[in-house]
Biopython code that builds the backbone (N, CA, C, O; Angstrom):
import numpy as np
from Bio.PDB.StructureBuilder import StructureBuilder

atoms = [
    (1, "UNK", "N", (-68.943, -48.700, -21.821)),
    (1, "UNK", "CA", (-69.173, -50.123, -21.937)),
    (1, "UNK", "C", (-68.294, -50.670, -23.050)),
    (1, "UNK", "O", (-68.054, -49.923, -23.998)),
    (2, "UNK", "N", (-67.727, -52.054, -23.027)),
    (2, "UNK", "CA", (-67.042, -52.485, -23.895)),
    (2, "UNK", "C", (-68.351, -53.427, -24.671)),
    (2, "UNK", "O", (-69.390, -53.686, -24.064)),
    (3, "UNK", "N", (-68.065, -53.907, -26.218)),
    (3, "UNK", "CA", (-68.630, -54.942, -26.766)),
    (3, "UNK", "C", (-67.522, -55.564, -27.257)),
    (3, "UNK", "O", (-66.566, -55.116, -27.890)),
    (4, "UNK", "N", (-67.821, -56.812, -26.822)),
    (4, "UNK", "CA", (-66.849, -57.843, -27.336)),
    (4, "UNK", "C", (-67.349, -58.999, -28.721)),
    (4, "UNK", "O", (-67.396, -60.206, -28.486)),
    (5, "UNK", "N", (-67.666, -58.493, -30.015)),
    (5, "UNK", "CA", (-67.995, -58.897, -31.122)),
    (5, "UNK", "C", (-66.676, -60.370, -31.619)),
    (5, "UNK", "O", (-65.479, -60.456, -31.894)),
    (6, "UNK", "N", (-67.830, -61.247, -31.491)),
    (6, "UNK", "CA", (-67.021, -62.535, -32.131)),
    (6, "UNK", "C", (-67.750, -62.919, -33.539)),
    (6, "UNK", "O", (-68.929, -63.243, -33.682)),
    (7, "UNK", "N", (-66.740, -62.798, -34.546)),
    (7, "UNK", "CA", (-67.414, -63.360, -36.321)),
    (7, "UNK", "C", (-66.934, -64.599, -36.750)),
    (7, "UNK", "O", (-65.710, -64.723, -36.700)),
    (8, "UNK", "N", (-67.695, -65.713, -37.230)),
    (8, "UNK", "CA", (-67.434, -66.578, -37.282)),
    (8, "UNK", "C", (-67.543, -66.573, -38.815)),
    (8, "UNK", "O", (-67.979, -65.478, -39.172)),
    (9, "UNK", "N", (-67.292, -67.447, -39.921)),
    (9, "UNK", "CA", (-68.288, -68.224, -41.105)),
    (9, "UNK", "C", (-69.075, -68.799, -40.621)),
    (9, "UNK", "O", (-69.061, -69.387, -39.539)),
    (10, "UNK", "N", (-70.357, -68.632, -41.847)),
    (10, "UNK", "CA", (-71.335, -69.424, -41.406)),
    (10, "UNK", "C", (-71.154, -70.655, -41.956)),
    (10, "UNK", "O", (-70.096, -70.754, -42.578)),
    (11, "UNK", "N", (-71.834, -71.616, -41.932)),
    (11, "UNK", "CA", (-71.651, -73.055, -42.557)),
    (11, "UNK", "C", (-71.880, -72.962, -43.439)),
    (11, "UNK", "O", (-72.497, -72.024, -43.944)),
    (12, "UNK", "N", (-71.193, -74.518, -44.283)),
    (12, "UNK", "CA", (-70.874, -74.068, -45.717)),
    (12, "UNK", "C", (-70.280, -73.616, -46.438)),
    (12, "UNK", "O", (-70.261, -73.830, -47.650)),
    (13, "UNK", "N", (-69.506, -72.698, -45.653)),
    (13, "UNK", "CA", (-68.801, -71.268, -46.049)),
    (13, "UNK", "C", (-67.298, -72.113, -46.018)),
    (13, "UNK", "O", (-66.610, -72.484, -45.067)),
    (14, "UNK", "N", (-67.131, -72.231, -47.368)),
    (14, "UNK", "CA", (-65.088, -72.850, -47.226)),
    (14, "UNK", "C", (-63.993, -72.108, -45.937)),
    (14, "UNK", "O", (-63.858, -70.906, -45.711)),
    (15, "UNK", "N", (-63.546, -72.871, -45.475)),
    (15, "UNK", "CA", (-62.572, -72.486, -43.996)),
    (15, "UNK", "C", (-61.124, -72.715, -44.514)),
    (15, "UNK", "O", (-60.334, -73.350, -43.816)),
    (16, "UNK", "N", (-60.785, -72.250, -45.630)),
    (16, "UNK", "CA", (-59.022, -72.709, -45.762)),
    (16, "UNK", "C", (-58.357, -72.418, -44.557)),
    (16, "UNK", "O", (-57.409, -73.124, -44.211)),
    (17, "UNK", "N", (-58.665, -71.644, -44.002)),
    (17, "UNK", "CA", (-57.675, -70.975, -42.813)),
    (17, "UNK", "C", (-58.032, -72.406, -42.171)),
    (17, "UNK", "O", (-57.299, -73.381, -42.339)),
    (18, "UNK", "N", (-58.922, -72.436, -41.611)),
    (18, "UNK", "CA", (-59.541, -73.694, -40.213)),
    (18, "UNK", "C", (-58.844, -75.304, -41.031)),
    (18, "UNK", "O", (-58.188, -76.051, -40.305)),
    (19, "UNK", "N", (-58.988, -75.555, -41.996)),
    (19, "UNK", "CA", (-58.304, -76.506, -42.656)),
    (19, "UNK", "C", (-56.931, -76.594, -42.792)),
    (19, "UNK", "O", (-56.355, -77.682, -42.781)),
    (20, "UNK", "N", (-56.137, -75.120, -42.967)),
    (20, "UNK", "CA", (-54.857, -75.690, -42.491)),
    (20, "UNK", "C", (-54.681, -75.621, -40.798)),
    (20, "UNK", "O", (-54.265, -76.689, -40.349)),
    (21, "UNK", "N", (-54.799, -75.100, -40.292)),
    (21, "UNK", "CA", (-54.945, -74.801, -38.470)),
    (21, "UNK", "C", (-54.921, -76.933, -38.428)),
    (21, "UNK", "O", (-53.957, -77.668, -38.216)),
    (22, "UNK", "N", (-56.163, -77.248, -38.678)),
    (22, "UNK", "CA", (-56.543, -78.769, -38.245)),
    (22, "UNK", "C", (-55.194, -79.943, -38.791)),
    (22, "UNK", "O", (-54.727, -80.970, -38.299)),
    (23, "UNK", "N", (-54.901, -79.113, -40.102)),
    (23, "UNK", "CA", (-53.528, -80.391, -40.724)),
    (23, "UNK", "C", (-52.475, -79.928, -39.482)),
    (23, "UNK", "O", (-52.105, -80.702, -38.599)),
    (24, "UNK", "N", (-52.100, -78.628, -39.583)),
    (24, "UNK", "CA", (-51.224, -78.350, -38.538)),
    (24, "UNK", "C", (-51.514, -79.301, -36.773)),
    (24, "UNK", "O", (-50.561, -79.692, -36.099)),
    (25, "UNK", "N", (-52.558, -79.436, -36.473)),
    (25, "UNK", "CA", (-52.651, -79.706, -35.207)),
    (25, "UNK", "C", (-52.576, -81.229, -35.501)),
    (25, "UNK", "O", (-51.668, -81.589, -34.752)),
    (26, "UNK", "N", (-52.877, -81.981, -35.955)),
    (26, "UNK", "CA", (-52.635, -83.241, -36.826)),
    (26, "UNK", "C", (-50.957, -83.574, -36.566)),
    (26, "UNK", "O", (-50.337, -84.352, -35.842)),
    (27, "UNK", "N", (-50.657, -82.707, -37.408)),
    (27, "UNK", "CA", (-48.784, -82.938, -37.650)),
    (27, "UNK", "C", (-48.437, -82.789, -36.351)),
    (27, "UNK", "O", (-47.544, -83.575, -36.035)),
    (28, "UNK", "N", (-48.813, -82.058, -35.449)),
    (28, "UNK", "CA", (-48.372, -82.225, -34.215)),
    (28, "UNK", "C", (-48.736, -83.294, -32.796)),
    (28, "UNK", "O", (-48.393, -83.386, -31.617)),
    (29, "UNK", "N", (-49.331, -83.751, -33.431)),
    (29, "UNK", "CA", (-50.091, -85.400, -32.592)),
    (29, "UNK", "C", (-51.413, -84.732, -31.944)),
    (29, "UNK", "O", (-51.929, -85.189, -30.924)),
    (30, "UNK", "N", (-51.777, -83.908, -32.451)),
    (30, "UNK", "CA", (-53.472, -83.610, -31.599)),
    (30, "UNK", "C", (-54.402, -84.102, -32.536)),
    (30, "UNK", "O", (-55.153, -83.523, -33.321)),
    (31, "UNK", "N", (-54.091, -85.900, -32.163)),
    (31, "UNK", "CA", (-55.272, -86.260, -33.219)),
    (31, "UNK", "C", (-56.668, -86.031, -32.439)),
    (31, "UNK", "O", (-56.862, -85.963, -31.225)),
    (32, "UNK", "N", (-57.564, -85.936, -33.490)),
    (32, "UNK", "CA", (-59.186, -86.174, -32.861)),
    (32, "UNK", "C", (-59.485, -84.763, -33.148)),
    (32, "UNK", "O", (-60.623, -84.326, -33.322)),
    (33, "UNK", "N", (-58.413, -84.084, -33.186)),
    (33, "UNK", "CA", (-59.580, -82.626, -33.551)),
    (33, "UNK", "C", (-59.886, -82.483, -35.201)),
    (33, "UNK", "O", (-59.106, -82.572, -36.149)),
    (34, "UNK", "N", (-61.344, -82.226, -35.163)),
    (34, "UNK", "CA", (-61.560, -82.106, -36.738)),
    (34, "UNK", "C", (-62.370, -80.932, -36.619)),
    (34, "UNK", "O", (-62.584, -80.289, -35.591)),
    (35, "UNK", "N", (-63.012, -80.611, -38.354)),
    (35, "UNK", "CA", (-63.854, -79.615, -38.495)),
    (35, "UNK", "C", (-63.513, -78.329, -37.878)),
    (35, "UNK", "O", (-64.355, -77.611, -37.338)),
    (36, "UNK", "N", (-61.930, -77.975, -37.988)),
    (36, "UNK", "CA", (-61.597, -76.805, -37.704)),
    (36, "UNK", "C", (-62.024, -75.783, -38.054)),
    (36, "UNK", "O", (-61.848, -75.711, -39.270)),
    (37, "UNK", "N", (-62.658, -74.632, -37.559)),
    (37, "UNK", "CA", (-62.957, -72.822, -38.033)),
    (37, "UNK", "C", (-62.519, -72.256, -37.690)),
    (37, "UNK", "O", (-62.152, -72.514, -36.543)),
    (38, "UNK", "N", (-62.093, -70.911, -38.287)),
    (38, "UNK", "CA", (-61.231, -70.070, -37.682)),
    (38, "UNK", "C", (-62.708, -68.583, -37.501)),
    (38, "UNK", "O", (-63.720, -68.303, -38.143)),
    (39, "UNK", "N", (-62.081, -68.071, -36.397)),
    (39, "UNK", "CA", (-63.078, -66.933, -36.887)),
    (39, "UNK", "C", (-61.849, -65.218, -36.093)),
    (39, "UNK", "O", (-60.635, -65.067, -36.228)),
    (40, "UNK", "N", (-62.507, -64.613, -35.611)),
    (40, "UNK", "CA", (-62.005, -63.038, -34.965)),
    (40, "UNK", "C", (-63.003, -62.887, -34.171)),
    (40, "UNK", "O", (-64.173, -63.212, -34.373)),
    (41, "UNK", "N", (-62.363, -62.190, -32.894)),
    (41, "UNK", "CA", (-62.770, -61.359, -31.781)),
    (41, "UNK", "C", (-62.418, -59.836, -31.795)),
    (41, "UNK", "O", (-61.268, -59.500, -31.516)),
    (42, "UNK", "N", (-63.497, -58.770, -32.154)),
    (42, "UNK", "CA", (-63.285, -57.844, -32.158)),
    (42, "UNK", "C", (-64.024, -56.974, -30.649)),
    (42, "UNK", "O", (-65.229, -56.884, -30.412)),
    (43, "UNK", "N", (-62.772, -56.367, -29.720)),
    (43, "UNK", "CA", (-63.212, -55.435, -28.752)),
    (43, "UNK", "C", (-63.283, -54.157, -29.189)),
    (43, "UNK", "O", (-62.562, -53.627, -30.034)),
    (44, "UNK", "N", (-64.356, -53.588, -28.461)),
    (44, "UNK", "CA", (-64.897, -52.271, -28.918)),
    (44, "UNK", "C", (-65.076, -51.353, -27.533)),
    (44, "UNK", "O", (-65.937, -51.771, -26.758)),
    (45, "UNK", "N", (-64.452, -50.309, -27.195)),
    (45, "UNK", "CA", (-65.140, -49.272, -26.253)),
    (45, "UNK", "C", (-66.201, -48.532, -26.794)),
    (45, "UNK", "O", (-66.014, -47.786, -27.756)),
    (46, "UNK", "N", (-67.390, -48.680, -26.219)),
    (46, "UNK", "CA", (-68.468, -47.136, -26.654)),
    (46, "UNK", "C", (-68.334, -46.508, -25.894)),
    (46, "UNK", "O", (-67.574, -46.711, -24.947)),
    (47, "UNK", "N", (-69.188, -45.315, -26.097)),
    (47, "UNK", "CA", (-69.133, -44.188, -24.874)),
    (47, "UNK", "C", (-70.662, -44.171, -24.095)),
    (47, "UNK", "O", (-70.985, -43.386, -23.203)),
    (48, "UNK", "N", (-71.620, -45.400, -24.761)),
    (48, "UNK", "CA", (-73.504, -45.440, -23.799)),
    (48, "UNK", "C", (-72.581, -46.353, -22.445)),
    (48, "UNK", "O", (-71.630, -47.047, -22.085)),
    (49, "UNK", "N", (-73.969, -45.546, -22.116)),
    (49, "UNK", "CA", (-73.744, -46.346, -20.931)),
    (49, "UNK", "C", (-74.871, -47.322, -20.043)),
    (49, "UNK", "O", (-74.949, -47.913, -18.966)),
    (50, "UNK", "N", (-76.014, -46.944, -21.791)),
    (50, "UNK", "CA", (-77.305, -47.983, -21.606)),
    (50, "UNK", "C", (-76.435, -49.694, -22.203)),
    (50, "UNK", "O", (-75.549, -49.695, -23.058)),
    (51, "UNK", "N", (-76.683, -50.301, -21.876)),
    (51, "UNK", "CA", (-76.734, -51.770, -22.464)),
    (51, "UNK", "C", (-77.018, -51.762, -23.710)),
    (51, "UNK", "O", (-76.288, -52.134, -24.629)),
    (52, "UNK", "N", (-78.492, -51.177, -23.797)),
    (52, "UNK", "CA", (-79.588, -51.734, -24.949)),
    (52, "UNK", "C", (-79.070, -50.669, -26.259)),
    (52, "UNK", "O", (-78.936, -51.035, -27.426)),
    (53, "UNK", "N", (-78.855, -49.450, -25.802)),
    (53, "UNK", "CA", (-77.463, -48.615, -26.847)),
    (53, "UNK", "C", (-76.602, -49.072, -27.171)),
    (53, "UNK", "O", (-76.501, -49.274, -28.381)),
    (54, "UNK", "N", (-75.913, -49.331, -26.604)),
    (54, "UNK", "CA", (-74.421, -50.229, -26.571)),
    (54, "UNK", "C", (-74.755, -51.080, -27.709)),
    (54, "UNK", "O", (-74.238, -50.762, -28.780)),
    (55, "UNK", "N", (-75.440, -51.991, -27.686)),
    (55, "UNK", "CA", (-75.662, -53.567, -28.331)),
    (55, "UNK", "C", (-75.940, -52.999, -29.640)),
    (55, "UNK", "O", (-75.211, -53.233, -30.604)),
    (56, "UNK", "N", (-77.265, -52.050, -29.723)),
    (56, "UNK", "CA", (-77.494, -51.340, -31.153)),
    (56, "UNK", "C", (-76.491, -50.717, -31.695)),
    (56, "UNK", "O", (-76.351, -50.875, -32.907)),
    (57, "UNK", "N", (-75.609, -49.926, -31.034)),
    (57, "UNK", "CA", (-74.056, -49.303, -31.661)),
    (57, "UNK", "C", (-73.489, -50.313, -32.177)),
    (57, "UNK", "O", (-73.004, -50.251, -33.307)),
    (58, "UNK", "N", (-73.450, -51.617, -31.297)),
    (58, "UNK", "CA", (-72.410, -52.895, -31.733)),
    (58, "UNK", "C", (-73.237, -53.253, -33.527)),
    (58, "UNK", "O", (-72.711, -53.121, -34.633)),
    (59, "UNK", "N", (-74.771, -53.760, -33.147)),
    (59, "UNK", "CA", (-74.877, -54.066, -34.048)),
    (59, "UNK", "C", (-74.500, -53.565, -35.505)),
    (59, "UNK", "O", (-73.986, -54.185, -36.436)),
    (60, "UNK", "N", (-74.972, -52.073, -35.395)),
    (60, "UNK", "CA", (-75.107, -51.306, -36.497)),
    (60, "UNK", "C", (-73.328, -51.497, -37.194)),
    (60, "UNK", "O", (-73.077, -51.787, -38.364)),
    (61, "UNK", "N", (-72.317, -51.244, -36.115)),
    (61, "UNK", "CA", (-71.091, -51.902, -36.409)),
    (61, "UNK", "C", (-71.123, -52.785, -37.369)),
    (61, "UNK", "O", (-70.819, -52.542, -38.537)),
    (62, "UNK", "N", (-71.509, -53.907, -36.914)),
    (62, "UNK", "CA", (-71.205, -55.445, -37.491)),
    (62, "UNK", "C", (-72.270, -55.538, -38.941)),
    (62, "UNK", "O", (-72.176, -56.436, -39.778)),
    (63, "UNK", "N", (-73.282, -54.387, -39.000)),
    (63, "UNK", "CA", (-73.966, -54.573, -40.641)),
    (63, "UNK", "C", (-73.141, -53.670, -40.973)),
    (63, "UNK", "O", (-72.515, -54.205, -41.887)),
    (64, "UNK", "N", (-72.649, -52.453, -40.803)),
    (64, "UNK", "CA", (-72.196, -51.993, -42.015)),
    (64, "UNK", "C", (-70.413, -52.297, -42.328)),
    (64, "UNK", "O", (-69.766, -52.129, -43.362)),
    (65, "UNK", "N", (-69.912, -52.895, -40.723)),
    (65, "UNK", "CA", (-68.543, -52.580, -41.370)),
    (65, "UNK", "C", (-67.938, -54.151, -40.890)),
    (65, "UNK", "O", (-67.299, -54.752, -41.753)),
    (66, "UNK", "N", (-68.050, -54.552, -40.087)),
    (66, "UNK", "CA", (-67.210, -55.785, -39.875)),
    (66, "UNK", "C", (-67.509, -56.681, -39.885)),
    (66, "UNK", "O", (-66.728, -57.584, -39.583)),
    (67, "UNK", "N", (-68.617, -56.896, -40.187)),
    (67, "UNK", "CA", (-68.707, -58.429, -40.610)),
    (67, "UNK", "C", (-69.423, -58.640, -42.166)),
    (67, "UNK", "O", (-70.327, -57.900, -42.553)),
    (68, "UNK", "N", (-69.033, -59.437, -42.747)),
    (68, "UNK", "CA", (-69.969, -59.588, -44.282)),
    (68, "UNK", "C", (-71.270, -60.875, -43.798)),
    (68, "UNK", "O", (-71.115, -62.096, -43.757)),
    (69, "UNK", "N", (-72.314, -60.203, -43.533)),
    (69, "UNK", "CA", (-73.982, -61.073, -43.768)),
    (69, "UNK", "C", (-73.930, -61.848, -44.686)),
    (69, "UNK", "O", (-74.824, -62.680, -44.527)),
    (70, "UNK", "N", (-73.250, -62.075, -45.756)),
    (70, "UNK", "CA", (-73.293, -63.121, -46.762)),
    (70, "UNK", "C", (-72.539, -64.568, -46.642)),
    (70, "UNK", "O", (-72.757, -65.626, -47.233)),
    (71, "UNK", "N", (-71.627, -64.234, -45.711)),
    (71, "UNK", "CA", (-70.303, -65.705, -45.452)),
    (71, "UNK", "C", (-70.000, -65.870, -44.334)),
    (71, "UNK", "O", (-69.221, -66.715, -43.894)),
    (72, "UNK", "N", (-71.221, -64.220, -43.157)),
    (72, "UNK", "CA", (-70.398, -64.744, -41.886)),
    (72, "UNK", "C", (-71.266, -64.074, -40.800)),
    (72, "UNK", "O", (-71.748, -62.951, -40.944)),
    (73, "UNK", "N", (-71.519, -65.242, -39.130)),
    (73, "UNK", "CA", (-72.462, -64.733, -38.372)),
    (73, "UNK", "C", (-71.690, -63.827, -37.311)),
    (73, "UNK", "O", (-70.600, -63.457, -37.746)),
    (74, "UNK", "N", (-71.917, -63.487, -36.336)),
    (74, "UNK", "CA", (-71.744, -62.417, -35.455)),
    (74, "UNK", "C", (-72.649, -62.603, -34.268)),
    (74, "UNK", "O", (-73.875, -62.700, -34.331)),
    (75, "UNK", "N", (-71.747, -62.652, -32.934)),
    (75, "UNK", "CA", (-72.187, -62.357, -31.833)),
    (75, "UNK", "C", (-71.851, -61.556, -30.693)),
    (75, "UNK", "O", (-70.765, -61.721, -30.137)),
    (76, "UNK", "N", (-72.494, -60.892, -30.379)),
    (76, "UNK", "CA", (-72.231, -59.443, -29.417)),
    (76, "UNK", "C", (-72.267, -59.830, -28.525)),
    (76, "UNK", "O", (-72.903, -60.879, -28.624)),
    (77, "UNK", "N", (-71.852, -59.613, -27.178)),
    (77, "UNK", "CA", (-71.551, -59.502, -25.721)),
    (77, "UNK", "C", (-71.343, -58.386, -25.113)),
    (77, "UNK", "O", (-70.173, -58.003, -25.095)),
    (78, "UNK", "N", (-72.223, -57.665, -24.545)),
    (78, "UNK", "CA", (-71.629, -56.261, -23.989)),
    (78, "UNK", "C", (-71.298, -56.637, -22.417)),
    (78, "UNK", "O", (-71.764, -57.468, -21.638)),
    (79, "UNK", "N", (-70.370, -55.724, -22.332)),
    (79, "UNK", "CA", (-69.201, -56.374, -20.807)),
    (79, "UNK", "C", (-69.465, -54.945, -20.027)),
    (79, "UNK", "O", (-69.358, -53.880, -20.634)),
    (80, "UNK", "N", (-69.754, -54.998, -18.889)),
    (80, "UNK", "CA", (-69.844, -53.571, -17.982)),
    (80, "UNK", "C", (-68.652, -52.734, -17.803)),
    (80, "UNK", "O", (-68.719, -51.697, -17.144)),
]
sb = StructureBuilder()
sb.init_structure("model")
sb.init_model(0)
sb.init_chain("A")
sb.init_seg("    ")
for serial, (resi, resn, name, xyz) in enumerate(atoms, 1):
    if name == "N":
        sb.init_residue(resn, " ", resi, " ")
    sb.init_atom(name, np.array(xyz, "f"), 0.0, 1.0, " ", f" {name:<3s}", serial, name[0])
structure = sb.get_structure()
């Protein structure tokens, strides 16, 4: 099974990246977009081939290693 882990900031959380992305799209005439965020998509192969394994492998992933709980949320998708 693959998990397809997307990390965002949570709110609140300063976005320099998403703030320049938005001046950039600006300078290029895409007015109207605001409140830019940037975040990452991380794909993962496991080797379960339960779902409900899978998701707990993902999670346990995303507390200890890729995502920081303090500045940033996380959402799992497991793909067949």
């Amino acid at each position: 099974m693959k998990a397809k882990i997307t990390i965002t900031l949570k709110n609140g959380v300063l976005d320099p990246q998403g703030k320049a992305i938005e001046g950039s799209l600006a300078g290029l005439g895409f007015e109207g977009a605001s409140n830019v965020r940037q975040g990452k998509v991380i794909e993962v192969q496991l080797a379960e081939s339960d779902e409900a394994a899978a998701r707990a492998k993902a999670e346990d992933m995303c507390r200890k290693l890729l995502a920081n709980p303090v500045m940033e949320n996380y959402a799992i998708e497991i793909l067949a």
